[in-house]
C-alpha positions as CSV (number, residue, x, y, z in Angstrom):
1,X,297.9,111.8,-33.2
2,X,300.6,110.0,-34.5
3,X,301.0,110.5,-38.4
4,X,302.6,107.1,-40.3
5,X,305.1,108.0,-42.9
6,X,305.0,105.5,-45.8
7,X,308.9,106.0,-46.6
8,X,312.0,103.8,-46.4
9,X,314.3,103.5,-43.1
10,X,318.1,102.1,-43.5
11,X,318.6,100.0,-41.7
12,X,315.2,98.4,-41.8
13,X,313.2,97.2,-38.2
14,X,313.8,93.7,-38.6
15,X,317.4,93.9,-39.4
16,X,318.1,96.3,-36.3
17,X,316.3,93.5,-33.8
18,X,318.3,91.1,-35.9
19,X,321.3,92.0,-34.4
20,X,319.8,93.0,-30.9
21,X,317.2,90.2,-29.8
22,X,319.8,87.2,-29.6
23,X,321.4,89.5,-26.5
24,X,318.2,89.3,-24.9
25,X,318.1,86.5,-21.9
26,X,314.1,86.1,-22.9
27,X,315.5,85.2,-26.6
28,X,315.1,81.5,-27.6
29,X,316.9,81.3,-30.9
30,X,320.1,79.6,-31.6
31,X,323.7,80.8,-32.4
32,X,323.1,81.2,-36.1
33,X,321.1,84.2,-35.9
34,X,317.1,85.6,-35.9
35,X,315.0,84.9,-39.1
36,X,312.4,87.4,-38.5
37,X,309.3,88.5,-39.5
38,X,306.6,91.2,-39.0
39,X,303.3,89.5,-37.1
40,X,301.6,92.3,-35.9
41,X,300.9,94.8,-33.1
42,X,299.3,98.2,-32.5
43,X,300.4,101.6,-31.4
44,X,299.9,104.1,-28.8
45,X,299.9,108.2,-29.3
46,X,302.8,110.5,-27.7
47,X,299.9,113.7,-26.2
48,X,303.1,115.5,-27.0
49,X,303.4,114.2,-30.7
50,X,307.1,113.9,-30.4
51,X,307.7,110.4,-29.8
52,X,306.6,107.4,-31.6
53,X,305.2,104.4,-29.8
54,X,304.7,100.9,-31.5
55,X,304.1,97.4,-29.9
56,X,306.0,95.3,-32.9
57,X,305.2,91.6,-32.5
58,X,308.2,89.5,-34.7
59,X,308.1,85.8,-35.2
60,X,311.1,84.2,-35.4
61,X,311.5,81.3,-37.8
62,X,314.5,79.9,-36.3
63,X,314.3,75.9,-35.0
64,X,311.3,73.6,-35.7
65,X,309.4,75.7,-33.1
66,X,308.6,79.5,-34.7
67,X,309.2,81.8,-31.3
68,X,306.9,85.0,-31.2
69,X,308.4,87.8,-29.2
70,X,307.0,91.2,-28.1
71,X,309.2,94.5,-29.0
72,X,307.4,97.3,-27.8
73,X,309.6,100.6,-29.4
74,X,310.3,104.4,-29.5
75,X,311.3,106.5,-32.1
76,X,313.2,109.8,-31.1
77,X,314.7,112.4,-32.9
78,X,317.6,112.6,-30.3
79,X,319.2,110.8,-28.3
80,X,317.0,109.8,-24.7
81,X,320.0,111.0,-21.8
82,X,320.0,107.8,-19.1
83,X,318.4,105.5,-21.3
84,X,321.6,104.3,-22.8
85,X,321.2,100.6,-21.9
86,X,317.7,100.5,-23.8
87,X,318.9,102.0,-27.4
88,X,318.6,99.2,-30.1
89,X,320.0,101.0,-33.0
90,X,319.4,104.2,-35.2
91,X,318.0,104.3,-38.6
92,X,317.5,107.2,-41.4
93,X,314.5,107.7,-41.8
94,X,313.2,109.1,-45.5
95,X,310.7,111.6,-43.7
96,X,312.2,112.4,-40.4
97,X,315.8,111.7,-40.7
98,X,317.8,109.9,-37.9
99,X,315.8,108.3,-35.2
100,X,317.3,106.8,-32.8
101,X,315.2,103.4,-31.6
102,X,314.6,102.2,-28.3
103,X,313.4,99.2,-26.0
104,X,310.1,101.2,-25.1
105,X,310.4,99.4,-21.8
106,X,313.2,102.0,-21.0
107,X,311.6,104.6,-22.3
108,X,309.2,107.0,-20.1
109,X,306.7,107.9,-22.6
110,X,306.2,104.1,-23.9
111,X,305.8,103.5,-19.9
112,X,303.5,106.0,-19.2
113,X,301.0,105.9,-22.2
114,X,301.4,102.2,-21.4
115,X,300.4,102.8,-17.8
116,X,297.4,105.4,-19.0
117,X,296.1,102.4,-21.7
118,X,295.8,100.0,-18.9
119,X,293.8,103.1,-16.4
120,X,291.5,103.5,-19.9
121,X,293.1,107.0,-20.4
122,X,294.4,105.6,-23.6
123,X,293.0,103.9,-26.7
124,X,295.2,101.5,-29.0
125,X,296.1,102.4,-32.5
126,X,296.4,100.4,-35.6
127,X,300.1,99.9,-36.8
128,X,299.5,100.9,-39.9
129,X,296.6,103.3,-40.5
130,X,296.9,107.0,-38.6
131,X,294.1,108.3,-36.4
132,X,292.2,104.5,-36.1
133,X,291.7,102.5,-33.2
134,X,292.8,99.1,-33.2
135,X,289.8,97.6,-31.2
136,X,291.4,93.7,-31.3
137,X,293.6,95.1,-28.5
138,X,291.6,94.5,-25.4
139,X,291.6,96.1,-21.4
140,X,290.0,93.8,-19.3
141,X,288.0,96.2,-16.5
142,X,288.1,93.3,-14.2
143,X,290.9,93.1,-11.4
144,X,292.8,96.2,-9.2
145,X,292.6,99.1,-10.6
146,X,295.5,101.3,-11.9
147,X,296.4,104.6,-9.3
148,X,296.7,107.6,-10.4
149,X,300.2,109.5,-11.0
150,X,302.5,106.5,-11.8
151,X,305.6,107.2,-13.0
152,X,308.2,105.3,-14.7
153,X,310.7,103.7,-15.8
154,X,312.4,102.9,-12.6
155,X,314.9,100.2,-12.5
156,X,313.9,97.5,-15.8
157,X,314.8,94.2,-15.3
158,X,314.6,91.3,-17.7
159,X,313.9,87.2,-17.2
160,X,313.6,84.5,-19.1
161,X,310.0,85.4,-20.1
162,X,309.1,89.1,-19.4
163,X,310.6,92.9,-19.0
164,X,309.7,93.9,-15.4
165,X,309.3,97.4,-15.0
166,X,309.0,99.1,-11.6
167,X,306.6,102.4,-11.5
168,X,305.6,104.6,-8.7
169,X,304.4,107.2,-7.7
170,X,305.6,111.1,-8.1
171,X,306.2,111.3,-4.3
172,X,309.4,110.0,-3.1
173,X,309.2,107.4,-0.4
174,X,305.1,105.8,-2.0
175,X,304.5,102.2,-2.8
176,X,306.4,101.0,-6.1
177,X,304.4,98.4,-8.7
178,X,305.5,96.4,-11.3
179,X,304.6,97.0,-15.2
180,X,305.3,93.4,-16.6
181,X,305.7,93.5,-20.5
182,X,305.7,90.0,-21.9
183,X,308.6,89.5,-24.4
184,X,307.6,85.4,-25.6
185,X,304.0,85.7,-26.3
186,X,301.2,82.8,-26.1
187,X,297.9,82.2,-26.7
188,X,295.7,82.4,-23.8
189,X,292.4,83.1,-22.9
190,X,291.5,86.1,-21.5
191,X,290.9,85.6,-18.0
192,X,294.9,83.8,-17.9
193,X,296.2,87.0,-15.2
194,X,295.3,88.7,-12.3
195,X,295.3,92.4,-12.5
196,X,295.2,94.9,-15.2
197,X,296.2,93.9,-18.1
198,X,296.3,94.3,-22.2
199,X,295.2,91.2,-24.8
200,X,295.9,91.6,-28.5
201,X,296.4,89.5,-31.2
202,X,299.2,88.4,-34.1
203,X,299.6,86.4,-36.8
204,X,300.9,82.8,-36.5
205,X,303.0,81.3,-39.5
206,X,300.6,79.6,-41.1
207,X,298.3,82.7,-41.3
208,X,296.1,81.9,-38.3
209,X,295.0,84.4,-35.4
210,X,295.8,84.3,-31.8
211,X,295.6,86.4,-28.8
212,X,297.5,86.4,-25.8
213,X,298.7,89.0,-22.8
214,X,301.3,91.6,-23.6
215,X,301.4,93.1,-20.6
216,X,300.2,93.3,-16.6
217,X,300.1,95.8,-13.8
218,X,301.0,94.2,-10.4
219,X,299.9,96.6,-8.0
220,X,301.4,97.3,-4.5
221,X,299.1,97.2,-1.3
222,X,301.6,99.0,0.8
């Protein structure tokens, strides 16, 4: 179970995807820079209780059209070896110390407890209170389901919309899938994608609720 330190981390969340979001191809915003803010998300537990795992949904207020992006995150206490091209920033934490912050998309345990919430082997947590579920966040039975002993991160690669991920399985040589974590999120209903897939909800600007797909499992028939 993930415990949620209420302490002070310099530099804050915000100001760290300040600086890293506008490199993102999926990133909307202009040349003058993100004004961000907190609009919700949930988190998942490490079974090893090492690493933290949050889904941080940001709006940004930048333009006459608010953009609301998806940042899922890990929180290590070293550095992750080959996931170089997914670190965002490090922090000091009042708790814990340094963490060093990642893109969860290239990190293995965000991908796997990812990968065991959409197979039901997981349960969403709420962002801010330890040892509650978060039961807005939603996995729709319907649709393929998810095989056992995925793996991942294999190759991540980013669009104008989405992080794909690919994921297979442990034996060399087996069918790959593809993990697709949504990066700009929308409102839509819940039947809006084939496969398995997770619906949660965030805040809008003007203080209303809306749900939408984070992410979707594509798995391969070969």
């Amino acid at each position: 179970m993930a415990v949620i330190h209420r302490t002070t981390m310099s530099p804050g969340k915000l100001e760290l995807l300040a600086g890293w979001l506008p490199l993102r191809p999926w990133y909307r915003g202009g040349s003058g820079g993100p004004q961000l803010s907190k609009a919700g998300g949930f988190r998942l537990d490490d079974p090893e209780g090492e690493v933290g795992i949050e889904f941080m949904v940001v709006t940004d207020a930048v333009g006459d059209d608010p953009v609301t992006y998806l940042v899922p995150l890990t929180y290590r206490g070293a550095p992750l070896k080959g996931a170089e091209d997914g670190l965002i920033g490090t922090s000091e934490h009042g708790v814990l110390g340094r963490r060093w912050i990642y893109d969860g998309a290239h990190d293995p345990v965000l991908v796997e407890q990812l990968l065991a919430l959409l197979a039901g082997r997981a349960t969403a947590q709420d962002q801010n209170v330890d040892d509650t579920p978060d039961p807005t966040v939603e996995v729709p039975a319907e649709g393929a389901g998810v095989p056992a002993g995925l793996t991942g991160p294999g190759t991540v690669t980013d669009t104008a919309e989405a992080s794909l991920v690919t994921v297979g399985p442990v034996m060399e040589g087996g069918p790959v899938s593809t993990l697709t974590v949504c990066r700009v999120l929308r409102p839509a209903p819940a039947g809006d994608s084939a496969g398995r897939r997770v619906l949660a909800g965030w805040s809008a600007p003007d203080g209303t609720r809306r749900h939408g797909l984070f992410a979707h499992l594509a798995v391969s028939e070969d």
